[in-house]
gemmi code that builds the backbone of each chain (N, CA, C; Angstrom):
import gemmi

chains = {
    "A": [
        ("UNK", (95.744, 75.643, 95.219), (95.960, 75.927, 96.642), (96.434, 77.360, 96.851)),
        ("UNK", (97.177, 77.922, 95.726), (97.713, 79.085, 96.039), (96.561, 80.146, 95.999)),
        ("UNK", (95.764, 79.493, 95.014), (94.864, 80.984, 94.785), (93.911, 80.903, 96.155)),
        ("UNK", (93.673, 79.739, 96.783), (92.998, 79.973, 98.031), (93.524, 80.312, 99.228)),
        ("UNK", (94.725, 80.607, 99.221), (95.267, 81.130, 100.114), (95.630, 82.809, 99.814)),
        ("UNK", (95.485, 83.289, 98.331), (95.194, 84.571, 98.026), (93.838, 85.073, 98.131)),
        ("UNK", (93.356, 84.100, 98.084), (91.927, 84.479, 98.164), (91.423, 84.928, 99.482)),
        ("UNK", (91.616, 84.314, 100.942), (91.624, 84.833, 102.083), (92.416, 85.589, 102.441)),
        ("UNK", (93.467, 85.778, 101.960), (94.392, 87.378, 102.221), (94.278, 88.607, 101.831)),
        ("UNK", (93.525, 88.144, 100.545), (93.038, 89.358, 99.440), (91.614, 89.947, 100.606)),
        ("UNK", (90.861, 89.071, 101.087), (89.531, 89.656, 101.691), (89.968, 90.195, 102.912)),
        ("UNK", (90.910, 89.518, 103.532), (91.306, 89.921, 105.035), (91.755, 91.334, 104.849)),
        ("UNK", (92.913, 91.420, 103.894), (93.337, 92.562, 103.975), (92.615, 93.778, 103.504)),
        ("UNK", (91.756, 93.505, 102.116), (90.894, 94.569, 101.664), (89.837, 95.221, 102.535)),
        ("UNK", (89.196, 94.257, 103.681), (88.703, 94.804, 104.815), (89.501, 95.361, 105.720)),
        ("UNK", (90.646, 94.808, 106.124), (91.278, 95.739, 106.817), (91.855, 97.000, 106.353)),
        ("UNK", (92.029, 96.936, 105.255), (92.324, 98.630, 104.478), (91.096, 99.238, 104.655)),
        ("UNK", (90.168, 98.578, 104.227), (88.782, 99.646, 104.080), (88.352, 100.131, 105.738)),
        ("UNK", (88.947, 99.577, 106.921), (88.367, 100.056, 107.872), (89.801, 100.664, 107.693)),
        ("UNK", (90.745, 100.571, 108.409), (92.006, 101.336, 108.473), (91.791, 102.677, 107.897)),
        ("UNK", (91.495, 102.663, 106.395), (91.873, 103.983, 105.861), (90.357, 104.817, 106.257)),
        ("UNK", (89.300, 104.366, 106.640), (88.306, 105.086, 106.674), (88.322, 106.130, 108.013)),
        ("UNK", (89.054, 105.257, 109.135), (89.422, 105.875, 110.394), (90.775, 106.252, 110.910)),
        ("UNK", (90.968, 105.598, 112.286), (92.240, 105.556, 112.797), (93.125, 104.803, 111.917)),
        ("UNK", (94.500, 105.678, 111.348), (95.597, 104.837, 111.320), (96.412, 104.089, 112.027)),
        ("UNK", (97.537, 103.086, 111.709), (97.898, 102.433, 112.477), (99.224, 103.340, 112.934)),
        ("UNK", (99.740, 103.627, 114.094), (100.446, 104.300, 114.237), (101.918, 103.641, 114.475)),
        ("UNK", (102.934, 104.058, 113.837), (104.128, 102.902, 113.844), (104.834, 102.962, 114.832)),
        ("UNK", (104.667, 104.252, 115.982), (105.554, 104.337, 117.021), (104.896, 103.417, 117.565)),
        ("UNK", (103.681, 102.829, 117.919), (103.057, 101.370, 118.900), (102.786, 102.506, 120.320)),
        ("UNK", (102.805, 103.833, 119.996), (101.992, 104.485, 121.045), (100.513, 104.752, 120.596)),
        ("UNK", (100.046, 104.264, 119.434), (98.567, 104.583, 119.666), (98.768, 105.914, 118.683)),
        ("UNK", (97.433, 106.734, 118.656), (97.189, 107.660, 117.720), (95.802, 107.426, 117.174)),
        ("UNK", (95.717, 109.021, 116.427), (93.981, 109.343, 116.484), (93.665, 108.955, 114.800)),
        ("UNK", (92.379, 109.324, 114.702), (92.003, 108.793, 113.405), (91.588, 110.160, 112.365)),
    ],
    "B": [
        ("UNK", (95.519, 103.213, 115.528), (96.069, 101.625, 116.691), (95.034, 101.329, 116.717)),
        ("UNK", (93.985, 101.651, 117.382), (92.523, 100.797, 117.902), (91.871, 100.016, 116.891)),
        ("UNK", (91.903, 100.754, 115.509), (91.487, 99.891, 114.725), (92.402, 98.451, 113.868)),
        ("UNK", (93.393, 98.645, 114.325), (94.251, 97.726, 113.876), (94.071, 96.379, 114.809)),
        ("UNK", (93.844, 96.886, 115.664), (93.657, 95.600, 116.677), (91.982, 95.796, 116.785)),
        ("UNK", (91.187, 96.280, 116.223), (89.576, 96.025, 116.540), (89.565, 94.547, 115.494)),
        ("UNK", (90.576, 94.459, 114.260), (90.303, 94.025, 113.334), (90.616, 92.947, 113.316)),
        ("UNK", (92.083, 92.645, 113.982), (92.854, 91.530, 114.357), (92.410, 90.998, 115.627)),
        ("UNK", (91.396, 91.284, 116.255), (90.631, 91.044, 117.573), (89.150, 90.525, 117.186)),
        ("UNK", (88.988, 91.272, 116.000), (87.718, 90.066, 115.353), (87.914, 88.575, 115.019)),
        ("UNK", (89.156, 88.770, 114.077), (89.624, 87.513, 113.375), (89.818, 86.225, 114.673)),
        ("UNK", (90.449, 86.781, 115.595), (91.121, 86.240, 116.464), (89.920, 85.536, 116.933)),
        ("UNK", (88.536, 86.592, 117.680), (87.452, 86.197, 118.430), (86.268, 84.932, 117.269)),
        ("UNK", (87.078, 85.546, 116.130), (85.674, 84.347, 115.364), (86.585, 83.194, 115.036)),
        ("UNK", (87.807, 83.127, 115.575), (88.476, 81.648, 115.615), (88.198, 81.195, 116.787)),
        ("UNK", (88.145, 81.844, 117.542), (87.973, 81.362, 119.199), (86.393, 80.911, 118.537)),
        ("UNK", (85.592, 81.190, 117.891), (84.040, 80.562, 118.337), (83.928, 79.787, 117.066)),
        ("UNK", (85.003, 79.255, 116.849), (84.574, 78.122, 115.688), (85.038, 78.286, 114.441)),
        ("UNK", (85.000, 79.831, 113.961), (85.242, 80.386, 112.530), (86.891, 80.101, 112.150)),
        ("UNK", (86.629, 79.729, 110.644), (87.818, 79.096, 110.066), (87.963, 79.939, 108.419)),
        ("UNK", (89.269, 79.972, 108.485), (89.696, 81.058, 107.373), (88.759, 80.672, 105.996)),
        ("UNK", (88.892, 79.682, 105.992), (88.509, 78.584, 104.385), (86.964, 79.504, 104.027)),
        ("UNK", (86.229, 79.650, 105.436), (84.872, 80.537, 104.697), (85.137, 81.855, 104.181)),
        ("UNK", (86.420, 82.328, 104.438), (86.283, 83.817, 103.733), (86.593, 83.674, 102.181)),
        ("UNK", (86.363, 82.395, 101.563), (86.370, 81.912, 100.372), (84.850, 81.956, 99.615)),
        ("UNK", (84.045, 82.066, 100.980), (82.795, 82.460, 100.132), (81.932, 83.971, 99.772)),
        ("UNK", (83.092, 84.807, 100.434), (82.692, 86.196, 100.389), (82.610, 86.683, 99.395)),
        ("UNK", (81.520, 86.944, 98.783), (81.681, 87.797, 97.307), (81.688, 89.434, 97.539)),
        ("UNK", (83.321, 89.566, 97.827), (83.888, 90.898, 97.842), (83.818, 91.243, 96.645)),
        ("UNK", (83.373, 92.355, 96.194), (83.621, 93.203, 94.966), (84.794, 94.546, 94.847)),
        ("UNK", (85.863, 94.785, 94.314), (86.586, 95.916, 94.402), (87.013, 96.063, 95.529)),
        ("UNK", (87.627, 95.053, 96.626), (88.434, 94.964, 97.190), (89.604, 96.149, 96.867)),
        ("UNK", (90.414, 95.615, 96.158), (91.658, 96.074, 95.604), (91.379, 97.938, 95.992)),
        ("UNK", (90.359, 97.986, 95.580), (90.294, 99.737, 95.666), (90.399, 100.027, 97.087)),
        ("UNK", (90.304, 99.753, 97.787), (90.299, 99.892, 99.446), (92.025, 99.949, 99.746)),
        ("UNK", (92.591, 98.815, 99.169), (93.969, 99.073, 99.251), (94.393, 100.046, 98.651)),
        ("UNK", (94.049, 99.986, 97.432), (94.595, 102.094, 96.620), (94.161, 102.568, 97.641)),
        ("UNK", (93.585, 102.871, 98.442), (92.609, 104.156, 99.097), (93.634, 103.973, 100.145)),
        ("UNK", (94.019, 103.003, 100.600), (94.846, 102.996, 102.003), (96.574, 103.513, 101.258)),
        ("UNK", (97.012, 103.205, 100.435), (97.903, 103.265, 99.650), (98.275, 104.889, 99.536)),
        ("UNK", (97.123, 105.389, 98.747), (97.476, 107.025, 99.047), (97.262, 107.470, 99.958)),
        ("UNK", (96.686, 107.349, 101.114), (96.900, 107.902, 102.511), (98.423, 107.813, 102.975)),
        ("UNK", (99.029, 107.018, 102.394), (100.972, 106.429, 103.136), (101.382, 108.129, 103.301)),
        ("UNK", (101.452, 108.818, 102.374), (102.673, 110.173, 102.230), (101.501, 111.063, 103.597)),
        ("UNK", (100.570, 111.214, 103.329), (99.493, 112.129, 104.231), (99.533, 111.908, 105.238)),
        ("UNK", (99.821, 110.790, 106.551), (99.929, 109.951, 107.202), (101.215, 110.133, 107.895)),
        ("UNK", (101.798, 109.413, 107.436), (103.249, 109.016, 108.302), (104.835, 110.230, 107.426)),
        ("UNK", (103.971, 110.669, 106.229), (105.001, 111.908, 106.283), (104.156, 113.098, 105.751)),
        ("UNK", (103.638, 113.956, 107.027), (103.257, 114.871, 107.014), (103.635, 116.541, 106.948)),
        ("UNK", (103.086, 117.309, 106.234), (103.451, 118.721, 106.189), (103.072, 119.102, 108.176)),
        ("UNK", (103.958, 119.961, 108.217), (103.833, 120.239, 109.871), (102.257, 120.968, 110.209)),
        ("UNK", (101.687, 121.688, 109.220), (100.951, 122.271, 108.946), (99.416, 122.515, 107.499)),
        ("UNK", (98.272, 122.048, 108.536), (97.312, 121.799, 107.388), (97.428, 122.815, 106.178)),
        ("UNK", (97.358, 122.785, 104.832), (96.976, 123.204, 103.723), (95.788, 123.701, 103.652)),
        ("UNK", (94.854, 123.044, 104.270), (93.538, 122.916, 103.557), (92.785, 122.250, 102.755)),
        ("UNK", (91.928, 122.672, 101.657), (91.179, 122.373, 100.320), (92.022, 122.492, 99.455)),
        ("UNK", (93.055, 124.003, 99.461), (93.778, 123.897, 98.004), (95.007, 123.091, 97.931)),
        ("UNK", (95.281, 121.989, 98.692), (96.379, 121.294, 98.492), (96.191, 120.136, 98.006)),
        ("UNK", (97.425, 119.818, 97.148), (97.451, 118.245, 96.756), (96.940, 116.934, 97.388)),
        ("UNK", (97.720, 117.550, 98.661), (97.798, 116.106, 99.852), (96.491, 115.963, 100.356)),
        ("UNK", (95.633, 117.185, 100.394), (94.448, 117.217, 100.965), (93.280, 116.285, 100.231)),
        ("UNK", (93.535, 116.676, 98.490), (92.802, 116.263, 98.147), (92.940, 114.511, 98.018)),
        ("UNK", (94.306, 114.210, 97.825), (94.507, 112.604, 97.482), (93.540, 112.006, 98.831)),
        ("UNK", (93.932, 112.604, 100.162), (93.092, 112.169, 101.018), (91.939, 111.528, 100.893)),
        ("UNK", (91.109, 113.192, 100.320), (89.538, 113.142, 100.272), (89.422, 112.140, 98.948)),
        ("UNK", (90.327, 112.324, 98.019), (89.668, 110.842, 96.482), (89.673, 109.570, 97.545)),
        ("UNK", (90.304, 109.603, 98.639), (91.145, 108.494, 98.773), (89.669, 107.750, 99.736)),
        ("UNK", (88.806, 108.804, 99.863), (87.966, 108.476, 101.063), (86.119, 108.053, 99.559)),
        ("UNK", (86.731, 108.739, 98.745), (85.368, 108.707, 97.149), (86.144, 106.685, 97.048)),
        ("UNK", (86.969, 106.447, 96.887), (87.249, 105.214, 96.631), (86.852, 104.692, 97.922)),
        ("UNK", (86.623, 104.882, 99.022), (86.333, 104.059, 99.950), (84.635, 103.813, 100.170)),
        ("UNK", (84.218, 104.762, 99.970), (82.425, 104.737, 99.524), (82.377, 103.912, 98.776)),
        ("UNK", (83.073, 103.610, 97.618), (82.884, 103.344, 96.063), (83.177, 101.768, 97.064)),
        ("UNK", (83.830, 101.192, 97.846), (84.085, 99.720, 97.850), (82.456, 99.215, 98.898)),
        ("UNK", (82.451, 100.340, 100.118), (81.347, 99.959, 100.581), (79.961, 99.852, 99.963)),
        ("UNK", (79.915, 100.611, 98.926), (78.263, 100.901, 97.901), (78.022, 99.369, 97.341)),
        ("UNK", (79.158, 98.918, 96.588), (79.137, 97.853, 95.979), (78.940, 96.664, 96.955)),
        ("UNK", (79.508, 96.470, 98.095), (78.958, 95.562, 98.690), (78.054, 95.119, 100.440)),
        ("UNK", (77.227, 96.549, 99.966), (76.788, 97.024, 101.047), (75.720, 95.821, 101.985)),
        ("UNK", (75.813, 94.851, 100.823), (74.613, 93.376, 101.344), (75.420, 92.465, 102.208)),
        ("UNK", (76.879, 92.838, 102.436), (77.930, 91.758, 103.347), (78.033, 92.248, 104.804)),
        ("UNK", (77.942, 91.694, 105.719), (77.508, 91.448, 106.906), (78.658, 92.724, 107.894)),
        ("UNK", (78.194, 93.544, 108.174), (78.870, 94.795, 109.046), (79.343, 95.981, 108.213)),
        ("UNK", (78.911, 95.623, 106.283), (79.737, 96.766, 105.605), (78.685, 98.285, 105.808)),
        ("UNK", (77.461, 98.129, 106.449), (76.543, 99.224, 106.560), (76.897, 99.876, 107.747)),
        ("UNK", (77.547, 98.993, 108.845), (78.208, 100.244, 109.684), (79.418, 100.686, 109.681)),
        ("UNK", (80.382, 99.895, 108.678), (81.499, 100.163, 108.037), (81.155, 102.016, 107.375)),
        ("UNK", (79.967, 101.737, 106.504), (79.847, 102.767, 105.968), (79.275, 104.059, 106.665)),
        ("UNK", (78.561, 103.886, 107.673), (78.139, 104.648, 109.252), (79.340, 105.282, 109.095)),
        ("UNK", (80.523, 104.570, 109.761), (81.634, 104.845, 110.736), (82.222, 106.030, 109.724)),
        ("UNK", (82.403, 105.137, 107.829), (83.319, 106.266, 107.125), (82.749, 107.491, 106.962)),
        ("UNK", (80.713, 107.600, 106.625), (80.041, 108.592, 106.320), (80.758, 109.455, 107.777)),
        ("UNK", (80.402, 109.235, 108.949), (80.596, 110.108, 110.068), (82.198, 110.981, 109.969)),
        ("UNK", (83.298, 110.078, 110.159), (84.635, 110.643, 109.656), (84.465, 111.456, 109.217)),
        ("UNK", (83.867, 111.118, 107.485), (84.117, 112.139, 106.192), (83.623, 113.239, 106.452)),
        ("UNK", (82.557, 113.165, 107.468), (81.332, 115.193, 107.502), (82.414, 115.550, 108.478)),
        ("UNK", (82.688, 115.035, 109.616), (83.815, 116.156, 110.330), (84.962, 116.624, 109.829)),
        ("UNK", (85.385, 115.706, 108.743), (87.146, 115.886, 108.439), (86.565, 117.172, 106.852)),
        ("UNK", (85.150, 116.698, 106.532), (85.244, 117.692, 105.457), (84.816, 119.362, 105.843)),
        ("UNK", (84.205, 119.048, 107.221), (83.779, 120.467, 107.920), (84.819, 120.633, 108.441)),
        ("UNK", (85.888, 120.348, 108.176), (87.436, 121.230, 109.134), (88.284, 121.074, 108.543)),
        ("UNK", (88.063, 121.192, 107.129), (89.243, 121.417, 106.379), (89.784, 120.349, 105.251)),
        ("UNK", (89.719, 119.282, 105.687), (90.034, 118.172, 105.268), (90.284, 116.901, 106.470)),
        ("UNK", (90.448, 117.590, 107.545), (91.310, 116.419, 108.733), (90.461, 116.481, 110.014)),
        ("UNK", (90.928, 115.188, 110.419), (90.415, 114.869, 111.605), (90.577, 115.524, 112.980)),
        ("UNK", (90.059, 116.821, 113.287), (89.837, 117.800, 114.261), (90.313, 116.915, 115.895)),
        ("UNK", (91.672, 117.410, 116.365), (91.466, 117.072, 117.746), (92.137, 117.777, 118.561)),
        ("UNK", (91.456, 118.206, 120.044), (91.656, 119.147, 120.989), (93.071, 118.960, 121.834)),
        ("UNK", (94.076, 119.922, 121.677), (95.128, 119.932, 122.551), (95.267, 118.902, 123.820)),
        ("UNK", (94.085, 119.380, 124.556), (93.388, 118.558, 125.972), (93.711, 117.093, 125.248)),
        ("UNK", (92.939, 116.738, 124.103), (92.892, 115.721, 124.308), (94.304, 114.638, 124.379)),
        ("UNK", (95.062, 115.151, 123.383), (96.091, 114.856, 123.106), (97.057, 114.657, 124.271)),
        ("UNK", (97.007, 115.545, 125.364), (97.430, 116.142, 126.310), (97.028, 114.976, 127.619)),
        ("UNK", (95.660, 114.882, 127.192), (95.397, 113.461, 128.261), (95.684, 112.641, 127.672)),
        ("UNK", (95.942, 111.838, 126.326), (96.127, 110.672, 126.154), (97.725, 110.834, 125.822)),
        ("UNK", (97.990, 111.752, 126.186), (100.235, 111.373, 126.437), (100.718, 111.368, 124.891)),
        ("UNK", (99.739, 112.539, 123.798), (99.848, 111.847, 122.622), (101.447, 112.912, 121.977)),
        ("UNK", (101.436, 113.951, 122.649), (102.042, 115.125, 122.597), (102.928, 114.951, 121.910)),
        ("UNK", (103.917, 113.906, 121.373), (105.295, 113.986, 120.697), (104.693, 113.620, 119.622)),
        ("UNK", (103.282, 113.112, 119.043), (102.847, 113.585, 117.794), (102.448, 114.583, 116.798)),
        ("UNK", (102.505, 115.465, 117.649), (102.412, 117.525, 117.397), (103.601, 117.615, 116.419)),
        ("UNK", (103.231, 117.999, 115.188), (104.297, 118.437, 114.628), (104.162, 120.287, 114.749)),
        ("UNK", (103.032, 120.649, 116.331), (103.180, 122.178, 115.979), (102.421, 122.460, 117.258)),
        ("UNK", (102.250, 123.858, 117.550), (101.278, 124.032, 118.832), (100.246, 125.093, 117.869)),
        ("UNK", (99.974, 125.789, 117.105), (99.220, 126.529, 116.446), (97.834, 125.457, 115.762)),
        ("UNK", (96.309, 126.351, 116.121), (95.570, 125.617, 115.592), (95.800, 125.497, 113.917)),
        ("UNK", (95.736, 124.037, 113.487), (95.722, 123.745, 112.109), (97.131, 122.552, 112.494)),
        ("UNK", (98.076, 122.594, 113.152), (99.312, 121.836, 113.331), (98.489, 120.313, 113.197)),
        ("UNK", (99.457, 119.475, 112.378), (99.409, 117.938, 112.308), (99.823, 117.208, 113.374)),
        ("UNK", (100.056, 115.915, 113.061), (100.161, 114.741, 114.450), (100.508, 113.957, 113.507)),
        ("UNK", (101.681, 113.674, 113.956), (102.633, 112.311, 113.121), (101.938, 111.149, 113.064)),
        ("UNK", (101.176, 110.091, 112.117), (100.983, 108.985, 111.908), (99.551, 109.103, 112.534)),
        ("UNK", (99.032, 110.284, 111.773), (97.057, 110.479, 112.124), (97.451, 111.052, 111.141)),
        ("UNK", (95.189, 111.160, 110.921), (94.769, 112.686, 110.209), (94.428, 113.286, 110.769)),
        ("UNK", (95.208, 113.978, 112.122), (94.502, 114.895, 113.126), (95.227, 116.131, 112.399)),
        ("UNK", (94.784, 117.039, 112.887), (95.239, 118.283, 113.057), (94.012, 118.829, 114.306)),
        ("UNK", (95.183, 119.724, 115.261), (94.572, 120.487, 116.359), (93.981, 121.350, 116.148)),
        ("UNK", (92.818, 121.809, 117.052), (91.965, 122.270, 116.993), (91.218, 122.697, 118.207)),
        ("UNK", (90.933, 123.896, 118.667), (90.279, 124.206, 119.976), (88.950, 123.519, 119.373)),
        ("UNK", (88.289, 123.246, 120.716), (87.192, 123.002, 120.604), (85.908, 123.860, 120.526)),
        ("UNK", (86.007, 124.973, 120.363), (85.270, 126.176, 120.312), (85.769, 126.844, 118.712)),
        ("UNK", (86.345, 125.950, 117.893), (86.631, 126.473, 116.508), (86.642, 124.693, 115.705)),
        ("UNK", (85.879, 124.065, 116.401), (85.759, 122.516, 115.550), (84.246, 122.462, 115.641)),
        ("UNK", (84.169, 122.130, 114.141), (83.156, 122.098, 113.427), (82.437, 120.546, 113.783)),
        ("UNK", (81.209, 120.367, 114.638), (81.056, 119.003, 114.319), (81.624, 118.238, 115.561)),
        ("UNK", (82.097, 119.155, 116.582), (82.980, 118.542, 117.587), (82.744, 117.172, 117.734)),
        ("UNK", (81.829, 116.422, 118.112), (81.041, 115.664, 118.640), (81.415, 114.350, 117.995)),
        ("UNK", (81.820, 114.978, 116.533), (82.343, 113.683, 115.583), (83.481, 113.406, 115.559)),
        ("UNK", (84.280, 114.403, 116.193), (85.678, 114.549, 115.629), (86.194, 113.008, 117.116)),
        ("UNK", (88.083, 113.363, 117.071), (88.992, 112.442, 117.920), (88.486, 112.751, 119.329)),
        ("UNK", (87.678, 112.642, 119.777), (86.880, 113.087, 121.321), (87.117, 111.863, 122.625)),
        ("UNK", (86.872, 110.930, 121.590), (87.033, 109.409, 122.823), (88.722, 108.862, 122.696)),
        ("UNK", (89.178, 109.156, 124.369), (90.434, 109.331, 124.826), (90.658, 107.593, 125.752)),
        ("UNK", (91.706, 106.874, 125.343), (92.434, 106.459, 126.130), (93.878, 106.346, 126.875)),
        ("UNK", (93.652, 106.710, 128.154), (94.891, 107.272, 128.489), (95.175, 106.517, 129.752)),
        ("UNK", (96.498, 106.641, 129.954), (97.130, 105.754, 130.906), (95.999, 106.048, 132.235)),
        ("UNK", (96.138, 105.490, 133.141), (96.392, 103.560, 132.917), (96.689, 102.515, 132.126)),
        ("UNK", (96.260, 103.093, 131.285), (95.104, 102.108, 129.956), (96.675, 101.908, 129.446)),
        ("UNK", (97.180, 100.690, 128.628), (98.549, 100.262, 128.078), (98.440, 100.838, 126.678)),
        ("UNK", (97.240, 101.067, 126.190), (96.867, 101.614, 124.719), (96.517, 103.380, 124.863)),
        ("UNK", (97.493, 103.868, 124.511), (96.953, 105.298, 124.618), (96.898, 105.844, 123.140)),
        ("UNK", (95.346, 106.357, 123.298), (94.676, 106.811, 121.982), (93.729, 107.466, 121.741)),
        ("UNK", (93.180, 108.014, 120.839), (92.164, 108.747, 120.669), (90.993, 108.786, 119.545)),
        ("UNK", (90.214, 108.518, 119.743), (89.201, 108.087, 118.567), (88.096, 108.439, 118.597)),
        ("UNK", (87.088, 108.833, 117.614), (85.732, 109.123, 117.413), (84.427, 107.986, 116.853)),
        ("UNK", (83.509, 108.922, 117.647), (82.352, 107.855, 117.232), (82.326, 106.697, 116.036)),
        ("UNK", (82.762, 107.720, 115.074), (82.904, 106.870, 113.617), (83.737, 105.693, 113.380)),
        ("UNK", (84.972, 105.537, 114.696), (85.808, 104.850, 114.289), (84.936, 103.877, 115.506)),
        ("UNK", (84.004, 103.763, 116.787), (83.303, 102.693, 117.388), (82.662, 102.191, 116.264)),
        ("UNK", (81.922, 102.804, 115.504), (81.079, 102.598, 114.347), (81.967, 101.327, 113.146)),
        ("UNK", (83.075, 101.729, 112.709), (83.599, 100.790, 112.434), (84.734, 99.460, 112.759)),
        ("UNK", (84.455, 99.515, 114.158), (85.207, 99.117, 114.408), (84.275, 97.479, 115.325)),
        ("UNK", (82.805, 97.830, 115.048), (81.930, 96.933, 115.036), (81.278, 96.728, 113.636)),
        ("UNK", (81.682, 97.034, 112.627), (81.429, 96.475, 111.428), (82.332, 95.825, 110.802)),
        ("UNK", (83.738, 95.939, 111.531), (84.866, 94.654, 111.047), (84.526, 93.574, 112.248)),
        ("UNK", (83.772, 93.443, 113.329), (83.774, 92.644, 113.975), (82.577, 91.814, 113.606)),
        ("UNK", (81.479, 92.579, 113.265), (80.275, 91.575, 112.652), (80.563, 91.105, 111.240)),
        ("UNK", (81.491, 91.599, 110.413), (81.711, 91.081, 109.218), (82.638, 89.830, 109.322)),
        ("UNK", (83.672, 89.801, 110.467), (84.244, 88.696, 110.376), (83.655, 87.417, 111.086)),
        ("UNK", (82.823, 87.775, 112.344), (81.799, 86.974, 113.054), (80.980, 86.315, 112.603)),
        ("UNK", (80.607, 87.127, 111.235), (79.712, 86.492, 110.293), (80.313, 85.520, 109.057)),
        ("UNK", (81.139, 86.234, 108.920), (81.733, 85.614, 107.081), (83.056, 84.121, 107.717)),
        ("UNK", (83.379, 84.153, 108.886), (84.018, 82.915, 109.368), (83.710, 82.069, 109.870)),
        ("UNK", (82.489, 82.319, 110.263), (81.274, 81.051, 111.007), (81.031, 79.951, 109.755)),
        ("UNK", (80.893, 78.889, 110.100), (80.325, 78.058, 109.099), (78.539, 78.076, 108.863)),
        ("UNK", (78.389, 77.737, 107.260), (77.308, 78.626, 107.073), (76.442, 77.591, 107.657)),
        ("UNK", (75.532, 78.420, 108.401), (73.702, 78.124, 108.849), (73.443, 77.078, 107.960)),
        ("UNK", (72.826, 75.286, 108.323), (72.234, 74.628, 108.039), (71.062, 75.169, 107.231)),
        ("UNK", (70.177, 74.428, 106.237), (68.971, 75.175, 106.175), (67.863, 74.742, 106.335)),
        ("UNK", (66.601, 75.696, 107.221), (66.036, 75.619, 107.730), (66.403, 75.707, 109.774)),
        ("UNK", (67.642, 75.408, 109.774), (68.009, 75.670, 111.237), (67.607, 77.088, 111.810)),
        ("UNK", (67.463, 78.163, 110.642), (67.446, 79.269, 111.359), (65.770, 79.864, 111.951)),
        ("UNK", (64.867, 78.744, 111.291), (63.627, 78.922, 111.351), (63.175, 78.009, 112.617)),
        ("UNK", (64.224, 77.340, 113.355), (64.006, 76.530, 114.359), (63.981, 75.038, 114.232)),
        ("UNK", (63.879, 74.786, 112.749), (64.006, 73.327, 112.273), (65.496, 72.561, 112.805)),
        ("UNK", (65.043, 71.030, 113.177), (66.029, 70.117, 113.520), (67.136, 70.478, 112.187)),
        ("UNK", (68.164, 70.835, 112.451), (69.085, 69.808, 111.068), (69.502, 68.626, 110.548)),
        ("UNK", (69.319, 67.445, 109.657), (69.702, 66.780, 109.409), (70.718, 66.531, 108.371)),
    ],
}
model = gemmi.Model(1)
for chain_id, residues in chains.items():
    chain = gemmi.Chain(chain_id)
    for i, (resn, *xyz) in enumerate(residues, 1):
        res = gemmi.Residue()
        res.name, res.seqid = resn, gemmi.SeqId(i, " ")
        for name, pos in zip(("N", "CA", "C"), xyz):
            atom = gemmi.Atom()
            atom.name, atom.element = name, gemmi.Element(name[0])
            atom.pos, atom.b_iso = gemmi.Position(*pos), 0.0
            res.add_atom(atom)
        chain.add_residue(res)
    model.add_chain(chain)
structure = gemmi.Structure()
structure.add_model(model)
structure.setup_entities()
């Protein structure tokens, strides 16, 4: 059970890094910011 | 910002139409993990920035640019999964403007200026950074590529004030067809040819 619940976190997040770092970062003030 | 929520606005929209986490168990991601290194060394470039671009001959510049060779390197490998070809659109586009200006993501005073971004200036001189981007300013009559660069502005009204380029629309519909796709439950077969399913 554990590894399937690494297993969808591992993909969620590796896509979300791969778009994240390719463009806009996430900006920590929560005003937004460019890429 | 925009892409943080393009991404968490996919997930969200392919639960709303049925899609359930359990299928992203059938994704045969390859080199995942490298996408996180790649996001990993961006942290110091990012959110603790020199006030002022370097260029080519700097350290920080370059971890950037490896940081963007590892991000090709995850899309090449699994370029057959559903939105990673405009994933790779969005990064190819980025990479020619940020590598025709130095290393960084080129954006106009104006723009900054309309989207209220201004207390991210760590400078008023062209080449100055922007706290928690890869911008650095730039007239628009000395940006290379303008067209690619931080050009598309949202600004108040709007509750999200931001600034983003083509490349980042580009990917920011290839995390939405990848999750639209990879959380749906899979196509019966023969359903897609018009056949009854049984």
């Amino acid at each position: 059970m554990k590894k399937v619940y690494f297993t969808i976190i591992y993909v969620i997040l590796s896509i979300g890094a791969l778009v994240l770092a390719s463009g806009a970062p996430a900006a920590f003030s929560g005003t937004g910011g460019g890429g | 910002m925009i892409l943080l929520l393009a991404v968490v606005a996919a997930v969200f929209i392919a639960l709303l139409r049925g899609g359930r986490f359990e299928h992203l168990l059938r994704v045969p991601l390859r080199r995942g993990w490298l996408a996180l290194v790649a996001f990993a060394l961006q942290i110091v470039e990012i959110y603790f920035p020199l006030p002022q671009s370097q260029g080519f001959v700097s350290w920080r510049t370059f971890l950037l640019l490896f940081s963007y060779l590892l991000l090709i390197l995850v899309v090449a490998v699994n370029r057959r999964l559903p939105g990673l070809l405009w994933i790779g659109l969005g990064l190819s586009l980025n990479l020619a403007v940020m590598l025709a200006n130095g290393g960084y993501m080129p954006i106009t005073p104006e723009a900054v200026a309309r989207a209220g971004l201004g207390h991210l200036t760590l400078g008023e001189n062209p080449g100055a950074r922007l706290l928690a981007t890869k911008d650095i300013l730039l007239p628009r009559e000395a940006t290379r590529l303008w067209f690619l660069s931080d050009i598309l502005v949202l600004a108040p009204p709007s509750p999200l004030r931001t600034v983003f380029s083509v490349g980042d629309v580009c990917l920011a519909l290839g995390a939405f067809i990848f999750f639209q796709r990879t959380m749906r439950p899979p196509v019966p077969r023969g359903a897609a040819a018009g056949e009854p399913a049984s």
